[in-house]
C-alpha positions as CSV (number, residue, x, y, z in Angstrom):
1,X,0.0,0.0,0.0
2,X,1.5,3.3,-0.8
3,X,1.3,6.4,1.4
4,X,0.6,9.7,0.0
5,X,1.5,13.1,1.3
6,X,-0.6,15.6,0.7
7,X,0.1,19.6,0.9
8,X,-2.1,22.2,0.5
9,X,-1.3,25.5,-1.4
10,X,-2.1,29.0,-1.0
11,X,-1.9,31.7,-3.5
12,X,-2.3,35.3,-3.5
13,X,-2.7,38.2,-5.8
14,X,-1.3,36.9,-9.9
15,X,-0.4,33.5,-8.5
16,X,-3.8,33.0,-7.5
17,X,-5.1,34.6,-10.8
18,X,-3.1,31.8,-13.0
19,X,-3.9,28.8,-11.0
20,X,-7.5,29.9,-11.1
21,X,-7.9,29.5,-7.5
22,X,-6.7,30.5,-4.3
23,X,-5.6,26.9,-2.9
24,X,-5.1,23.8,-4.3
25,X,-3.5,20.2,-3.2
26,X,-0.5,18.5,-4.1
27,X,0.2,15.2,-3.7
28,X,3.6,13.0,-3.0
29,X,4.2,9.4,-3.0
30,X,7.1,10.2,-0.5
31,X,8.0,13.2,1.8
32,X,8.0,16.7,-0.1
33,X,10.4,19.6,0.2
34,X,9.1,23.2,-0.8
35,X,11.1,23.3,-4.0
36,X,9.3,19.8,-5.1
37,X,6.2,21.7,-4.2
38,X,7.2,24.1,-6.6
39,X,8.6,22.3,-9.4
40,X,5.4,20.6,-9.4
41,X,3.2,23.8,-9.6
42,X,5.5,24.6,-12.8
43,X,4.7,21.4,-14.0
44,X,1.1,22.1,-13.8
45,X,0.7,25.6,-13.9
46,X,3.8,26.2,-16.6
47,X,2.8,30.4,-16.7
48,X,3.4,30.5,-12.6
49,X,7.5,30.1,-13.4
50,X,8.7,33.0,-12.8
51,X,6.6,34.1,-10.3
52,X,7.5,31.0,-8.3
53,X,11.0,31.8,-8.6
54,X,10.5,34.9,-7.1
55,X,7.8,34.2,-4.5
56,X,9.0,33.7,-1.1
57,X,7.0,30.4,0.8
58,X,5.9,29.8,4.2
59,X,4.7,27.3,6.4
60,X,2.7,27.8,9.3
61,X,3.2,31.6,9.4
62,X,7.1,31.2,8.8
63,X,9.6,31.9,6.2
64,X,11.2,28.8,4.9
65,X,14.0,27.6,2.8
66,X,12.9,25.4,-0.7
67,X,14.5,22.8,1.0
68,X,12.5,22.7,4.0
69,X,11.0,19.2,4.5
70,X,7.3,19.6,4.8
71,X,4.8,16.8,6.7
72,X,2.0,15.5,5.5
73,X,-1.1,17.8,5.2
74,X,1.3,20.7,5.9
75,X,0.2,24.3,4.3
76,X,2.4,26.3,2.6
77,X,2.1,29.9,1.1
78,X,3.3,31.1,-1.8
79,X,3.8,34.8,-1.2
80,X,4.7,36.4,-4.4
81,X,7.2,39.8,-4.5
82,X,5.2,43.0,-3.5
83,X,5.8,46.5,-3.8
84,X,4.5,49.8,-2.4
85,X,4.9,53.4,-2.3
């Protein structure tokens, strides 16, 4: 029998607007690390690239590294650059 792991995703502001909704799930056959989050959310969503190269992530209300290794049903944020003035 094969474990999954599942992560949810959130997405704000363009990232939300390409993946058409503001979170989704991902699913692992083995533990996860926030840039394998990623690389799957290019995979899928091929016009959120570059804004996932730039987007800082976060899991539960911290900033973490891509290679952060993330439990199952974790949530992490994708928190794409902002700017102000």
């Amino acid at each position: 029998m094969c474990k999954s792991v599942s992560i949810e995703v959130e997405f704000y502001a363009g990232a939300a607007a390409i993946v058409g909704e503001r979170k989704i799930c991902v699913e692992f056959t083995q533990p996860a690390s926030v840039s394998d989050v990623r690389r799957q959310l290019v995979e899928r969503f091929p016009k959120l690239q570059g804004l996932a190269e730039q987007s800082r992530w976060a899991v539960q209300a911290c900033f973490v590294d891509e290679d952060y290794l993330l439990d199952n049903n974790a949530m992490v944020v994708m928190i794409p650059p902002v700017s102000g003035g």
